[in-house]
N, C-alpha and C positions, 0 to 999 in steps of 0.2 A: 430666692433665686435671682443672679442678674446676669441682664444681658451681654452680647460685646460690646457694649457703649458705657458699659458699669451701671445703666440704672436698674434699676428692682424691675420684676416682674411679677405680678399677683397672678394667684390663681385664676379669675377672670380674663387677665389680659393672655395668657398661656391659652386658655380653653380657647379666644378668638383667633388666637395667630393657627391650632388645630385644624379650625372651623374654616379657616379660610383656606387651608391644606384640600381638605375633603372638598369643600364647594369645586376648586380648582380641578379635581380629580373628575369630581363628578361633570361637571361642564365638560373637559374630553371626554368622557367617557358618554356622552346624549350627544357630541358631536361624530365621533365612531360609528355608534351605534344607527345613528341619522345614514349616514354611508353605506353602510349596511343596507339597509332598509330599502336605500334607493336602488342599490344593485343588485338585491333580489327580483323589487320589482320591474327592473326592466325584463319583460319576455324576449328576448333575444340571447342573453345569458342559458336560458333552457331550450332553448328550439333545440339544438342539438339532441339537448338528453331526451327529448320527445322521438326522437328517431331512434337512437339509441334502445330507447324503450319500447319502441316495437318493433323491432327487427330482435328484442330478446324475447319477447312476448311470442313471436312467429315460430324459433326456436325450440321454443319448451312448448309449444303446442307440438310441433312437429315432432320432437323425443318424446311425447304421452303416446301419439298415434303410433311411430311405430314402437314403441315399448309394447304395446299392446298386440301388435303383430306379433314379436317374437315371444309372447308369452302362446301365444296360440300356435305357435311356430314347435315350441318346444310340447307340449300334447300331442300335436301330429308326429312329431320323431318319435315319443313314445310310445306313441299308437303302434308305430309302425316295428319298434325293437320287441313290441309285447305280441305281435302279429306273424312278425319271422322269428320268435321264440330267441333273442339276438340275447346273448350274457351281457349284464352292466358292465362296464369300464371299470378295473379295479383306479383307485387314486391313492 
């Protein structure tokens, strides 16, 4: 194989010019990553979602409580259709 300069290139000399492909890759790629890292760890990027997270939390406690009323909601209507002898609702 040769270069654009016309000289040869061996096998080894191919596998370094690779090798220093990937190093170059990988060196962005721990520098990225490094970035990353640092802007996760700041706690200020989540404060928000920590509010967020419990004003959902408050939420879906509040729809269990009363889910649980209108189940007991709907027994007492029955009670009361099977009491005044009331016909089902055709659908």
């Amino acid at each position: 194989m040769v270069n654009k300069n016309g000289k040869k290139i061996t096998i080894d000399g191919l596998a370094m010019i690779i090798n220093k492909g990937f190093d170059g890759q990988m060196a962005y790629m721990e520098k990225r990553f490094g970035q990353i890292e640092e802007k996760m760890a700041t706690k200020d990027q989540f404060n928000g979602l920590d509010k967020r997270l419990s004003v959902v939390e408050k939420d879906v406690k509040y729809i269990k409580e009363n889910l649980t009323g209108v189940e007991e909601l709907e027994k007492d209507v029955e009670y009361i259709k099977n009491t005044l002898d009331i016909p089902a609702l055709k659908k």
